[in-house]
Backbone bond lengths (Angstrom), bond angles and torsions (degrees), N, CA, C in turn:
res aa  C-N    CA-C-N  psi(-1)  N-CA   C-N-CA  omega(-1)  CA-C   N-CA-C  phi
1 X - - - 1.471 - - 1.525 110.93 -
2 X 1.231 118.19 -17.03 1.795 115.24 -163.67 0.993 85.53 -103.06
3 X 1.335 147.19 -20.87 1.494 129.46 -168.76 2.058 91.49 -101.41
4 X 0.937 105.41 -70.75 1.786 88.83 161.89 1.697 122.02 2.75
5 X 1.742 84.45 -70.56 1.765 98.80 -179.20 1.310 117.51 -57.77
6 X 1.308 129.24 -29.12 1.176 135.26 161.88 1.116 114.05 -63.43
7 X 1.325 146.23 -62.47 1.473 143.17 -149.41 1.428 95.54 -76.57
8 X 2.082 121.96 -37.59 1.209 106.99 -168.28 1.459 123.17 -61.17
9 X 1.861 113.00 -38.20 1.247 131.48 147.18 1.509 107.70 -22.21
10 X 0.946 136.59 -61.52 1.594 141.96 -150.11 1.621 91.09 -67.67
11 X 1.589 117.88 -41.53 1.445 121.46 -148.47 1.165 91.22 -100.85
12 X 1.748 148.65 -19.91 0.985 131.45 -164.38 1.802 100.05 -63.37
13 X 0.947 112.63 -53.22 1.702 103.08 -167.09 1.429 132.51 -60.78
14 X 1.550 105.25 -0.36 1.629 111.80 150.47 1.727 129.64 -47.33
15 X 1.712 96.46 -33.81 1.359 115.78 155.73 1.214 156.79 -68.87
16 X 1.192 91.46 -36.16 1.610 118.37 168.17 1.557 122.74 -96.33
17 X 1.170 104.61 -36.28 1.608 109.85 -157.23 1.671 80.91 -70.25
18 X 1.479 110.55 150.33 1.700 147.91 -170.40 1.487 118.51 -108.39
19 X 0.916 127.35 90.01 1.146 146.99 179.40 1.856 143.56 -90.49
20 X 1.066 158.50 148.24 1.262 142.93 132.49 1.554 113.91 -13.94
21 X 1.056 127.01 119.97 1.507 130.72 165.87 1.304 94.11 -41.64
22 X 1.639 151.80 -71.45 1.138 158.01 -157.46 1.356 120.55 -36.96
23 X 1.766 104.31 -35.80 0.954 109.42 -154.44 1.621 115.32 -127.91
24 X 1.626 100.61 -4.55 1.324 122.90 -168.79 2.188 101.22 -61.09
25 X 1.590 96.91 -39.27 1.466 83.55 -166.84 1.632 122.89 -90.48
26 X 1.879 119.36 8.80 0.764 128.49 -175.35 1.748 100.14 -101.49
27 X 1.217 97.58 -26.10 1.812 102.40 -167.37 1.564 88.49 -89.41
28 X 1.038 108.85 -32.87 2.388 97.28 166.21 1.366 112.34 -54.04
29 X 1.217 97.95 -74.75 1.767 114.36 167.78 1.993 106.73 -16.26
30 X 1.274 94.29 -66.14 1.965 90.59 -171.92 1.625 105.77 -77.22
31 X 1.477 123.77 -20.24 1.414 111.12 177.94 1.763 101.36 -77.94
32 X 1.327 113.75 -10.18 1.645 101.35 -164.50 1.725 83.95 -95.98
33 X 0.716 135.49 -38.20 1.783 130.32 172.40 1.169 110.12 -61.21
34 X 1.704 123.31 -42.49 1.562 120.09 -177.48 2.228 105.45 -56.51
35 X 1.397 88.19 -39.62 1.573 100.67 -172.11 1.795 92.60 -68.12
36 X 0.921 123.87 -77.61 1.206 125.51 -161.68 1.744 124.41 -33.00
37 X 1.719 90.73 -45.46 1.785 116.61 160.68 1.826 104.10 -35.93
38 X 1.650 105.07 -65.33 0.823 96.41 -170.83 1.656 144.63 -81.11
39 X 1.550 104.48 -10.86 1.469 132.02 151.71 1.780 103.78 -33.40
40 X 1.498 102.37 -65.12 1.319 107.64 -172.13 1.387 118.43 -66.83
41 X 0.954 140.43 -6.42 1.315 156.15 165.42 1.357 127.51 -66.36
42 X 2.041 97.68 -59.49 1.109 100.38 178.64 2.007 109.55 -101.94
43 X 1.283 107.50 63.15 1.430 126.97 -171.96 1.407 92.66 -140.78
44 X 1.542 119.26 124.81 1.185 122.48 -164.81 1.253 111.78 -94.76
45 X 1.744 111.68 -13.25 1.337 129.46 159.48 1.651 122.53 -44.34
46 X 1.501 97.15 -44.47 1.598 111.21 -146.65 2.051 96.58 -118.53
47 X 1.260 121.02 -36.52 1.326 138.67 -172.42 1.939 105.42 -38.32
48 X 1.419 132.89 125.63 1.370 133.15 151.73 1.295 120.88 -69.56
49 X 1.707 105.25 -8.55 1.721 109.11 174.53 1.552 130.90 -49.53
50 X 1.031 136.02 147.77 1.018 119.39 -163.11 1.852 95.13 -107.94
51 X 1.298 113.69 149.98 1.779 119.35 -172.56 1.311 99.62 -24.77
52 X 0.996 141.36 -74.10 1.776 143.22 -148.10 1.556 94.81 -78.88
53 X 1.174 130.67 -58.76 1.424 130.65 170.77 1.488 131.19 -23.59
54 X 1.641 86.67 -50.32 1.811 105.57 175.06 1.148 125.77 -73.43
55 X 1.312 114.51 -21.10 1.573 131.71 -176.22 1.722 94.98 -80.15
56 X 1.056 127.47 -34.07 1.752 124.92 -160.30 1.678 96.66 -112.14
57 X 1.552 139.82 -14.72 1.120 149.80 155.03 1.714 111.96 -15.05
58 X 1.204 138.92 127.62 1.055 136.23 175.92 1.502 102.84 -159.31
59 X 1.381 133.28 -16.04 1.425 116.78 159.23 1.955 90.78 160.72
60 X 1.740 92.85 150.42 1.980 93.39 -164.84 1.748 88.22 -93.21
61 X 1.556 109.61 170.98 1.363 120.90 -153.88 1.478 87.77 -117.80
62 X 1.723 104.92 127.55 1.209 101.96 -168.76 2.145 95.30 -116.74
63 X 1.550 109.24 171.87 1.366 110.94 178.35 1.743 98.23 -80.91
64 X 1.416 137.89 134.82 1.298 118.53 145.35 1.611 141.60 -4.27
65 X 1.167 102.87 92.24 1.815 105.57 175.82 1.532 114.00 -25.24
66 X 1.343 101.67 117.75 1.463 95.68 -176.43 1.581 121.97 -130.67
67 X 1.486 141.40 97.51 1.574 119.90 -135.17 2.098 102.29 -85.53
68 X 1.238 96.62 10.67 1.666 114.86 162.11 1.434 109.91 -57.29
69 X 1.410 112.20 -49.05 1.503 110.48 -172.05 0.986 91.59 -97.26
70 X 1.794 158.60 32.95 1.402 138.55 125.70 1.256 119.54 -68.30
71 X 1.403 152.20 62.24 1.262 158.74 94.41 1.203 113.19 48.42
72 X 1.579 116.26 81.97 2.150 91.23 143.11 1.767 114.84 -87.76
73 X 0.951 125.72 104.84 1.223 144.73 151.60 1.664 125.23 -37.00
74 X 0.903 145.42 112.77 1.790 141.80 151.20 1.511 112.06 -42.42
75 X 0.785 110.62 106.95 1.393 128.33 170.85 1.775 123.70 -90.01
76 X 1.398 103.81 126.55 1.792 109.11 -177.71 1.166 81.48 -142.94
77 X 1.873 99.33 134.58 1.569 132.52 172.09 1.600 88.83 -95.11
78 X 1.394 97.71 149.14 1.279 123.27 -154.98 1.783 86.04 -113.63
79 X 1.397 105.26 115.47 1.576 127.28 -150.07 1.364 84.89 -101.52
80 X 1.140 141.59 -15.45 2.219 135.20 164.61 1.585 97.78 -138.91
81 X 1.464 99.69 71.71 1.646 103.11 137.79 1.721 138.48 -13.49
82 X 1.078 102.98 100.45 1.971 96.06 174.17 1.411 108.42 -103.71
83 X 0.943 104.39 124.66 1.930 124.84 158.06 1.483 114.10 -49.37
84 X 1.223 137.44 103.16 1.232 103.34 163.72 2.016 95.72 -145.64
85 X 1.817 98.55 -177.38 1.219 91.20 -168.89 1.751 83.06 -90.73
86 X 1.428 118.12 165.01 1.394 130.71 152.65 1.585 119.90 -98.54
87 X 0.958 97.69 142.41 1.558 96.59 -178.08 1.502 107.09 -96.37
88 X 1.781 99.32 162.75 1.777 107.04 -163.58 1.702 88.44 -145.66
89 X 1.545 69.86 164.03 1.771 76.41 173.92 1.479 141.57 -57.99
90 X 1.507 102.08 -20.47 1.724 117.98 146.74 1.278 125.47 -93.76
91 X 1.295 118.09 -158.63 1.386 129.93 -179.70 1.928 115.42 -90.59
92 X 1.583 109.54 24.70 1.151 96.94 154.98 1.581 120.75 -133.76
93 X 1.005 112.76 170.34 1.829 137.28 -128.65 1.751 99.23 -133.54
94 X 1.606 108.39 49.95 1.421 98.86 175.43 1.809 111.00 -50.75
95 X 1.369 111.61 162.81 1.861 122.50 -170.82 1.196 83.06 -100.54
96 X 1.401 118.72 127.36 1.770 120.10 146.66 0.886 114.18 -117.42
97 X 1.363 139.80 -157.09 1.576 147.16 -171.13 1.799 97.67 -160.99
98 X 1.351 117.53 132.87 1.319 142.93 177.18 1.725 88.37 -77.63
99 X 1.420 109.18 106.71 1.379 112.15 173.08 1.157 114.94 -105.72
100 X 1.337 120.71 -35.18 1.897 116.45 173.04 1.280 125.45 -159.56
101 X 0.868 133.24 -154.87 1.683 143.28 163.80 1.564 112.99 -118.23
102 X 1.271 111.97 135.09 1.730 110.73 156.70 1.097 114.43 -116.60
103 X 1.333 121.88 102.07 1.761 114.22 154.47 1.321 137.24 -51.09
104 X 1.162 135.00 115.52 1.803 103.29 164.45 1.855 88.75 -150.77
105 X 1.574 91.74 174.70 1.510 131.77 -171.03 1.569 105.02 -95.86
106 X 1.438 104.81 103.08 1.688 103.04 168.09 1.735 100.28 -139.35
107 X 1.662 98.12 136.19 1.212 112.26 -178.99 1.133 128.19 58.32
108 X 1.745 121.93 29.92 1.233 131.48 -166.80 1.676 129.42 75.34
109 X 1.715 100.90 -10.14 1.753 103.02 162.15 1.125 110.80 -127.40
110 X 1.186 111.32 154.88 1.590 134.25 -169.38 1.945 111.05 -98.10
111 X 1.983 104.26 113.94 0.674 94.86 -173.76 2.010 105.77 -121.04
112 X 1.419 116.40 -177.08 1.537 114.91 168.88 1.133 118.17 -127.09
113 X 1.561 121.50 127.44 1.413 114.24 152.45 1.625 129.06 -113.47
114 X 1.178 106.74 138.01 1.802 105.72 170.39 1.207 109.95 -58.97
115 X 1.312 99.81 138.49 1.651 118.22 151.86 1.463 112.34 -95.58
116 X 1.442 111.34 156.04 1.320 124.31 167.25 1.470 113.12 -131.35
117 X 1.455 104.92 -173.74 1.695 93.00 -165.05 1.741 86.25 -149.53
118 X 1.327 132.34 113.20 1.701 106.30 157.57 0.984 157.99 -104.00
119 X 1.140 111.54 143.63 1.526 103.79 -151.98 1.434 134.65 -64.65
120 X 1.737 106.35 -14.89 1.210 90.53 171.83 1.414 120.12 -110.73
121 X 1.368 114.60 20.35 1.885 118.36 158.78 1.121 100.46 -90.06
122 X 1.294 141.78 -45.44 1.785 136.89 -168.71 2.031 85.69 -49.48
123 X 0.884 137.49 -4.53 1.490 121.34 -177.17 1.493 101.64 -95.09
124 X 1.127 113.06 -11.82 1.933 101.52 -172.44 2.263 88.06 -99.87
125 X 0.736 105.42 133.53 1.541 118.05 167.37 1.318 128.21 -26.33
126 X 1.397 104.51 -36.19 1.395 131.16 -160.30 1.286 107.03 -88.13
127 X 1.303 123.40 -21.01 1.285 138.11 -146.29 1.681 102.38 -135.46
128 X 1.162 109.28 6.06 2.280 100.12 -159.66 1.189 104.16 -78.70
129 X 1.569 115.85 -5.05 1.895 119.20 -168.72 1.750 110.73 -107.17
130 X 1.683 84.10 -8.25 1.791 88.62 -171.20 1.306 120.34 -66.10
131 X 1.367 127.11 133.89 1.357 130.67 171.11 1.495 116.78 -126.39
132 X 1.389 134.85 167.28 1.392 107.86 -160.07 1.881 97.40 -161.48
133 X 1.059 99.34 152.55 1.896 113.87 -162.97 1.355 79.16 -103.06
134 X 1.108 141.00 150.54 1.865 126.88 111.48 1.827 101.53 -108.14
135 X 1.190 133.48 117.66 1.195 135.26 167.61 1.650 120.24 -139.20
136 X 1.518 109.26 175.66 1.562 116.45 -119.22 1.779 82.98 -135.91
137 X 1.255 135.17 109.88 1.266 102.79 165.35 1.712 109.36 -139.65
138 X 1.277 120.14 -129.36 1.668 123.79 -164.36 1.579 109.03 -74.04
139 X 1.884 121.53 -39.81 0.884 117.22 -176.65 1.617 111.63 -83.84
140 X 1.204 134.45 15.84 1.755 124.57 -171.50 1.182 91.79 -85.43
141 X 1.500 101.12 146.60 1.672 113.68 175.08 1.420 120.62 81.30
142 X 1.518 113.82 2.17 0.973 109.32 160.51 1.585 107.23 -153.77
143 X 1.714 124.06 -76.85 2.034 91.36 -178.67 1.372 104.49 -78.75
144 X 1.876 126.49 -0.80 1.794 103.46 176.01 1.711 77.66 -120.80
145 X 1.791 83.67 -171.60 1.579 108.04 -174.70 1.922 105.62 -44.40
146 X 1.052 114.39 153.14 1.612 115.30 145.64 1.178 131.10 -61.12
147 X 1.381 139.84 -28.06 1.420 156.22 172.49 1.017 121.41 -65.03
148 X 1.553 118.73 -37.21 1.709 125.16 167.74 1.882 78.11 128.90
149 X 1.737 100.75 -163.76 1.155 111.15 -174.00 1.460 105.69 -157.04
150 X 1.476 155.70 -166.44 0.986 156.45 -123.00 1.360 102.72 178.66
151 X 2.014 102.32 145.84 1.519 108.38 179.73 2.408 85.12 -136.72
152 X 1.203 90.42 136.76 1.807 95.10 149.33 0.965 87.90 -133.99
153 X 2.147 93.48 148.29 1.034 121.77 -131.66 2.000 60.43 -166.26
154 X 1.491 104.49 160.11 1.887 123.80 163.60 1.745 93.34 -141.26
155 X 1.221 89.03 145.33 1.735 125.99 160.41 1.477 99.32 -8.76
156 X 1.786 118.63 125.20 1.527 91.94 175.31 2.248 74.65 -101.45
157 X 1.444 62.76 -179.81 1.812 98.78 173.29 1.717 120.95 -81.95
158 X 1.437 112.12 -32.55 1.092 111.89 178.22 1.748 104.38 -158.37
159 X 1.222 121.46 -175.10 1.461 126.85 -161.46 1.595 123.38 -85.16
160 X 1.498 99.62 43.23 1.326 134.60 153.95 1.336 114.06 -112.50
161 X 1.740 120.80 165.14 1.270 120.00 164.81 1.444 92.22 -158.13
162 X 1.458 126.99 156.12 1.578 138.58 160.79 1.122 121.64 -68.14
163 X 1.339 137.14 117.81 1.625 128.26 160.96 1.276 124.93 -112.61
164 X 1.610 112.85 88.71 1.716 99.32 -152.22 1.731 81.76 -113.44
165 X 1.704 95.17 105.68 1.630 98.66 158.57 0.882 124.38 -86.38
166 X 1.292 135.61 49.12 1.575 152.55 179.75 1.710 101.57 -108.23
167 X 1.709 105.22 -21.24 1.258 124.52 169.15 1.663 111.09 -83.92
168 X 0.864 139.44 -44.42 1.614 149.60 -150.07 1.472 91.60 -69.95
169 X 1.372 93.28 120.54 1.635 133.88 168.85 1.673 135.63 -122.83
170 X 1.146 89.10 142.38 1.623 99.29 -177.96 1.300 132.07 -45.17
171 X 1.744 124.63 105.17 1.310 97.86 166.64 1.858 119.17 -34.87
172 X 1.469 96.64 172.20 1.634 122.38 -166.09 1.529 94.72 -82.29
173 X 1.627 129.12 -22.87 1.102 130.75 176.45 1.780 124.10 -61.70
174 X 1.657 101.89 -34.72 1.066 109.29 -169.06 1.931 104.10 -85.00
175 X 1.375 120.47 34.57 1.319 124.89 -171.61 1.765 98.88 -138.87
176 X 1.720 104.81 -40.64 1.188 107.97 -178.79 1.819 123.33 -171.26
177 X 0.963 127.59 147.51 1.474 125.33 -148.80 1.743 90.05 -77.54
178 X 0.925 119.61 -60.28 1.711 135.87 -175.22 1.834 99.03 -4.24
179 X 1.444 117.07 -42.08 1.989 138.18 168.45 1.175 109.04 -39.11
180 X 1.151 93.89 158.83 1.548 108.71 155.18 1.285 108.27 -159.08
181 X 1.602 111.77 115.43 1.354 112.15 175.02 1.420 110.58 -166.91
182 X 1.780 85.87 161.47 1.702 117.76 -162.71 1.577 108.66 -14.29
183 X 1.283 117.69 139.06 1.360 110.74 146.47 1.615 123.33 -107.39
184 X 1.140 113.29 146.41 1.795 118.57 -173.44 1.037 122.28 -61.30
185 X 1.691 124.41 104.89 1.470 100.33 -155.56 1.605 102.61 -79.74
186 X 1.482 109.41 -161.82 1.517 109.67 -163.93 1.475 105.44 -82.56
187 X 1.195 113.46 -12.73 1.614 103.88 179.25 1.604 114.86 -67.51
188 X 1.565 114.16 -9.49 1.111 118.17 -152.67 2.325 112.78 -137.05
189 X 1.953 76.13 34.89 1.413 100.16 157.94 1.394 129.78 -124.52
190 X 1.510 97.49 114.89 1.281 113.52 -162.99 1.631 110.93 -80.73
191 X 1.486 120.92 168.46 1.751 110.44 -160.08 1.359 81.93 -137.03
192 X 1.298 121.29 46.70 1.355 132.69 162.91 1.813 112.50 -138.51
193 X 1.542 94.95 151.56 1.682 91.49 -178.09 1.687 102.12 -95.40
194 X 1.311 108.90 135.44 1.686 112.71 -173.41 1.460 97.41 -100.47
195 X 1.171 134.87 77.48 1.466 135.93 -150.83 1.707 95.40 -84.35
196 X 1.259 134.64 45.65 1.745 129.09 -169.12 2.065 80.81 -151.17
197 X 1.624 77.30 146.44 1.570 99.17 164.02 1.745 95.87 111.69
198 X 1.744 95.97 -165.09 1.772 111.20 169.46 1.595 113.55 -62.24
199 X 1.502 111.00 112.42 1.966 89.76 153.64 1.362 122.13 -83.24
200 X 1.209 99.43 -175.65 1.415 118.78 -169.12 1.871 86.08 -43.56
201 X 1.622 110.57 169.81 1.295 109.93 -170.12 2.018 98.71 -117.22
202 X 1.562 107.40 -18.96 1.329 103.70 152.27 1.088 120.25 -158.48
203 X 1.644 140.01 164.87 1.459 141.58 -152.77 1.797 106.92 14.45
């Protein structure tokens, strides 16, 4: 219940907080995901915290909502697919598939990241549209994780795609070793700071 009381605190100001009409229903939108993040966290069911972590848990530290890092991107499907394994912070080798390119314009230069797609969640239903960022940029290692951080992203429809790093979250590693997950490969370090999303969760 006390950690409840906390998160509800966290969510009240989706309500209150005063805004631009313009902008009021996109900046709801990321506080009701920021809240939701943190529901799951502090659910002992659902939480990557590790025992001692969860006990002192009271809500993850996010960058300022910023509608800069909502991104429409140019999108190119990648017309010869490669298979390959990705590497993780252990010794396993999930299969993905190189599904496209995203272009976009931040801060006056134009940068790219790969998408990937994997292959073995596109088999559960729930999952057949999923495509997935892990990338690396100016702030890792110091206000976000060191490891890089993560975007899902679904199938666009046409030669656009969304990149709202207002979404981008922590691998499960950066909470607790027990994980294993993706690392960003080098195509997919950016030489810009993406100052939106989860930071690091400590020092």
């Amino acid at each position: 219940m006390q950690k409840f009381g906390l998160l509800l605190l966290f969510f009240i100001p989706i309500i209150s907080c005063s805004q631009k009409p313009e902008s009021t229903t996109y900046t709801q939108q990321i506080r009701k995901h920021r809240y939701e993040l943190n529901v799951k966290f502090a659910d002992k069911e659902t939480t990557p915290l590790t025992e001692k972590d969860f006990k002192e848990f009271s809500t993850l530290k996010f960058f300022p909502i910023d509608s800069t890092y909502h991104i429409t991107a140019k999108f190119e499907l990648n017309e010869n697919p490669i298979l390959f394994e990705m590497p993780t912070t252990t010794d396993r080798k999930p299969i993905y598939k190189t599904y496209g390119v995203a272009s976009f314009e931040l801060k006056g230069e134009t940068y790219e990241l790969q998408i990937y797609q994997n292959q073995e969640l596109i088999l559960d239903p729930e999952y057949k549209n999923h495509l997935f960022i892990p990338f690396v940029d100016k702030t890792n290692g110091n206000e976000s994780y060191g490891g890089g951080r993560y975007l899902d992203l679904e199938q666009p429809e046409d030669d656009t795609i969304i990149l709202d790093f207002n979404r981008a979250y922590n691998p499960y590693c950066a909470y607790s070793d027990r994980y294993s997950c993706p690392i960003p490969p080098i195509e997919n370090h950016l030489n810009v700071a993406i100052n939106a999303g989860v930071k690091a969760y400590k020092h």
